[in-house]
N, C-alpha and C positions, 0 to 999 in steps of 0.2 A: 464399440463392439457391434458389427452388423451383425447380421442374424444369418440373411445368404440361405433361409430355408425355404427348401421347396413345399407348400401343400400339404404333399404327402408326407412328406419329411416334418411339420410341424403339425400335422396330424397324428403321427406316430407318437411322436414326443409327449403331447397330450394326452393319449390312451395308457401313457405310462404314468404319466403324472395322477391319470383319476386310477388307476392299479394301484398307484403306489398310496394314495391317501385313503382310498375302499380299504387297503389291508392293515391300514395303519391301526387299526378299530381294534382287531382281534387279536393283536399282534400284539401291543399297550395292553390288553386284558390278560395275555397268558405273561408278559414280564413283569408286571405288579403282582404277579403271584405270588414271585421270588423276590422282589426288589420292590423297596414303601415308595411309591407315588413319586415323591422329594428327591429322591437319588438318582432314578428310573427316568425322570425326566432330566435333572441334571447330568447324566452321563450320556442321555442321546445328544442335550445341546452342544457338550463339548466336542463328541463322535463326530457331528455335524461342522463345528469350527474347524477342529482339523482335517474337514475333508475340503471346505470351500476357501480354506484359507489359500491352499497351492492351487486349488482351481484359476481365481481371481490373479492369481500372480502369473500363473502360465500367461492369462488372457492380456495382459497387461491392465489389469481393472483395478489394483489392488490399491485401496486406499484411504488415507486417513480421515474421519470423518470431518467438514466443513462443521462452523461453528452454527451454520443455520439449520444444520441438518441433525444436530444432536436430539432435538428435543422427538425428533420420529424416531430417533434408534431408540432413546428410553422409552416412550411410551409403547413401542412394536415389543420391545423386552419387555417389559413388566405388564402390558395388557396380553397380550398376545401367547409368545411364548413362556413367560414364565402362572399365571394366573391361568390362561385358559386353558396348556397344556396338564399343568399340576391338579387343577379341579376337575378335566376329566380323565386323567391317571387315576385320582382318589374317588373318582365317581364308578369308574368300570371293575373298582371292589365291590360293589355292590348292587350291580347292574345288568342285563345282559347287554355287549357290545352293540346289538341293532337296535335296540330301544337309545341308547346313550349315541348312535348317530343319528337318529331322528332328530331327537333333541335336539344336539349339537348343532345340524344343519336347518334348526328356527333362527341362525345369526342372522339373512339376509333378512327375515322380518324383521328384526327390531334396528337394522341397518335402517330399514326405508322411514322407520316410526321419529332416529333420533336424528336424520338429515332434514327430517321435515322440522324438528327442533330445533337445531344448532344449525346446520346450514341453509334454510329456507329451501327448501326443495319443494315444490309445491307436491302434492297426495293425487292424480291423478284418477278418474272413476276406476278404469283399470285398476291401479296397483291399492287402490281402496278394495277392490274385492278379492285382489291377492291374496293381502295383506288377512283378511277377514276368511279367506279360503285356509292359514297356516295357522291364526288362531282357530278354525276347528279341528286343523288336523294336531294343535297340540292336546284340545278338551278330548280327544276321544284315546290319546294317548293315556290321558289323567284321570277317565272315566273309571269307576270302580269298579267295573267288570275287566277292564282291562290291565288295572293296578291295584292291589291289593292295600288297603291306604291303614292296613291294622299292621301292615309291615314297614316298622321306620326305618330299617336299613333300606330299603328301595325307596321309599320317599325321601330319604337322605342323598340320597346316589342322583337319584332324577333330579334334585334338586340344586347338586353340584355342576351336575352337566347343563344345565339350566342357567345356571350363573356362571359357567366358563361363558356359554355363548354371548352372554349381555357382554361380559370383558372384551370378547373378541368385535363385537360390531361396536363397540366404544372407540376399538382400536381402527377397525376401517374406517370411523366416521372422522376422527382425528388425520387418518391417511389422507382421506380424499380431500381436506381441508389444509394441507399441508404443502410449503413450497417448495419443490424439490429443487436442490443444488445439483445432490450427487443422483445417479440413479438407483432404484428400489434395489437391483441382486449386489450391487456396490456394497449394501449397508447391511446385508445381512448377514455376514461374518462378525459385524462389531453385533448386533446384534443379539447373536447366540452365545457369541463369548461373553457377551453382559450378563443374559440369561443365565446359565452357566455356572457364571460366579458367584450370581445372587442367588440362584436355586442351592448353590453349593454351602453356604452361608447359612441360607435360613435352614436346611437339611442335617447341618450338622449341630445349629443348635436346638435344633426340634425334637429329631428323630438320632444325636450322637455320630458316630462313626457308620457307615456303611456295614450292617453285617450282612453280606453275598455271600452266597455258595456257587460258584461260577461251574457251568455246563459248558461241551459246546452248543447246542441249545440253547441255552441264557443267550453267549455270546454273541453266535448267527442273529438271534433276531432282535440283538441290541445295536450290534451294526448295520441292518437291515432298517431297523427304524429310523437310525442320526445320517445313513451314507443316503438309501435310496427316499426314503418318507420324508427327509430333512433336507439335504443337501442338493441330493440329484433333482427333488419336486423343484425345489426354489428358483434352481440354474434351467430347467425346460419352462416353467410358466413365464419367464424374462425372456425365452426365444422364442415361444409360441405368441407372446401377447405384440411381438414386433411382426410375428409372422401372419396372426389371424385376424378377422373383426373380433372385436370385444363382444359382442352377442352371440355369437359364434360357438367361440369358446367357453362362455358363460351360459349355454344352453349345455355343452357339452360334459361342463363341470358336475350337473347337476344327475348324472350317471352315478356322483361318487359314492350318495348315501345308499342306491341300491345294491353297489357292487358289496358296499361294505355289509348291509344285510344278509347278502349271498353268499360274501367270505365268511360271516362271523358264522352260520351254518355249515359252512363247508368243514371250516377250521375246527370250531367249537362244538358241534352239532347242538347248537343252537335253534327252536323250534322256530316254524314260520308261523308267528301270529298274524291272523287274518286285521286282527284289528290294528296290528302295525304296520301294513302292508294298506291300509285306508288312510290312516294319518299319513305317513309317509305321500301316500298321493295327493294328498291335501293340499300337506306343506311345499309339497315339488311343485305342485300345481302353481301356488299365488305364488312363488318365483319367478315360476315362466314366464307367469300372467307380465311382470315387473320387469323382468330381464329382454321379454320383447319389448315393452316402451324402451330402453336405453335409459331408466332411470334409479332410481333410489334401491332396487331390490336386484340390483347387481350381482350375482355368484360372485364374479372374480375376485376375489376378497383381497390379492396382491396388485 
């Protein structure tokens, strides 16, 4: 599948794709209102299967997965989509959405901490003070002026969002170590649909039968999370990432935790805390730092 995009054309694509992940925040925190965490994220995964399954078949991509390549779909399903998604589903009950993307977005530090573990990546001065620039911008998140730590529902919440991110950079450090057969948007239909099942599995013997009270509302921004946050993100960062430099795009990406700050206010009228809007710089910051060498503290997390 070439790509055949222009610049601007995989420019375009990209400001949708950080759109589309900026409002994924706010949008996950008003359907766990209505829908427990478990189901909520089981119904965007499948929302998402059956939008990339005809996608990939149009494309002529569609395909079973190689037996070398199993071992990346199970661990992209079960670290990724089904762990990171569900912990910060159950984490934005208890959270405000721009706090729980701060968090969320410390994945690329502990990205650069377990390359330097498991893949020998060496810790360059740079990304050493990245790295040491996103550990303050979490301390001032966790500071007790800025988190009330006699409240265990927010210590719990911050603390799921916290341990999605670890899942998710487990799951990129396993990617980038990984030998690809087929390519990355190839496997993400098996992917979701694994996710999917197993969300749907543990969901029903957790939390019993789904009980929804369906809106349109509910609906719109159930399909709004599986078509465009899930499906459409997945299929533009596989044409952007053929089309752009990887630093590029991975400075670019890094737009997404502010936008989503801006939505979750927009949306939510959620307040602008100054001291979130410090961490947040923190942690943006020792990304860059890492994302300009071209090493361990990568955004692009596909």
């Amino acid at each position: 599948m070439a790509s055949g995009l222009s610049t601007r054309s995989a420019a375009a694509l990209l400001a949708g794709v950080v759109f589309a992940w900026g409002t994924n925040w706010p949008v996950t925190k008003i359907i766990v209102h209505d829908v427990s965490p478990l189901w909520a994220t089981a119904l965007r995964c499948m929302i998402a299967a059956a939008t990339l399954a005809p996608m990939l078949w149009a494309q002529g991509t569609f395909i079973v997965p190689k037996r070398g390549d199993l071992p990346v779909v199970f661990c992209t399903s079960i670290l990724h989509l089904v762990a990171f998604s569900a912990l910060v589903a159950a984490g934005l009950q208890f959270v405000p959405a721009g706090r729980a993307i701060v968090l969320g977005y410390t994945t690329p530090l502990w990205v650069a901490i377990g390359a330097a573990m498991f893949l020998s990546e060496h810790i360059t001065r740079r990304r050493a003070i990245g790295i040491g620039c996103g550990l303050a911008g979490l301390a001032v998140i966790f500071n007790p002026q800025a988190l009330n730590w006699a409240d265990r529902n927010a210590l719990f919440g911050s603390g799921l969002i916290l341990i999605a991110a670890f899942c998710w950079a487990g799951n990129i450090v396993y990617v980038r170590a990984h030998k690809w057969i087929s390519t990355p948007f190839q496997l993400v239909f098996w992917q979701v649909l694994l996710a999917a099942a197993l969300l749907s599995l543990i969901a029903w013997f957790a939390e019993g039968r789904p009980q929804i009270a369906w809106t349109w509302r509910l609906a719109a921004l159930m399909l709004y999370s599986g078509i465009v946050c899930t499906a459409f993100a997945n299929w533009a960062m596989t044409m952007v990432n053929r089309s752009l430099p990887a630093v590029t795009t991975s400075l670019c990406l890094l737009a997404t935790p502010l936008l989503g700050i801006v939505s979750a206010t927009a949306i939510l009228n959620e307040p602008l805390e100054p001291s979130l809007f410090l961490a947040m710089a923190l942690i943006i910051g020792g990304i860059a730092l890492g994302t300009i060498t071209g090493g361990a503290l990568r955004a692009n997390a596909t």
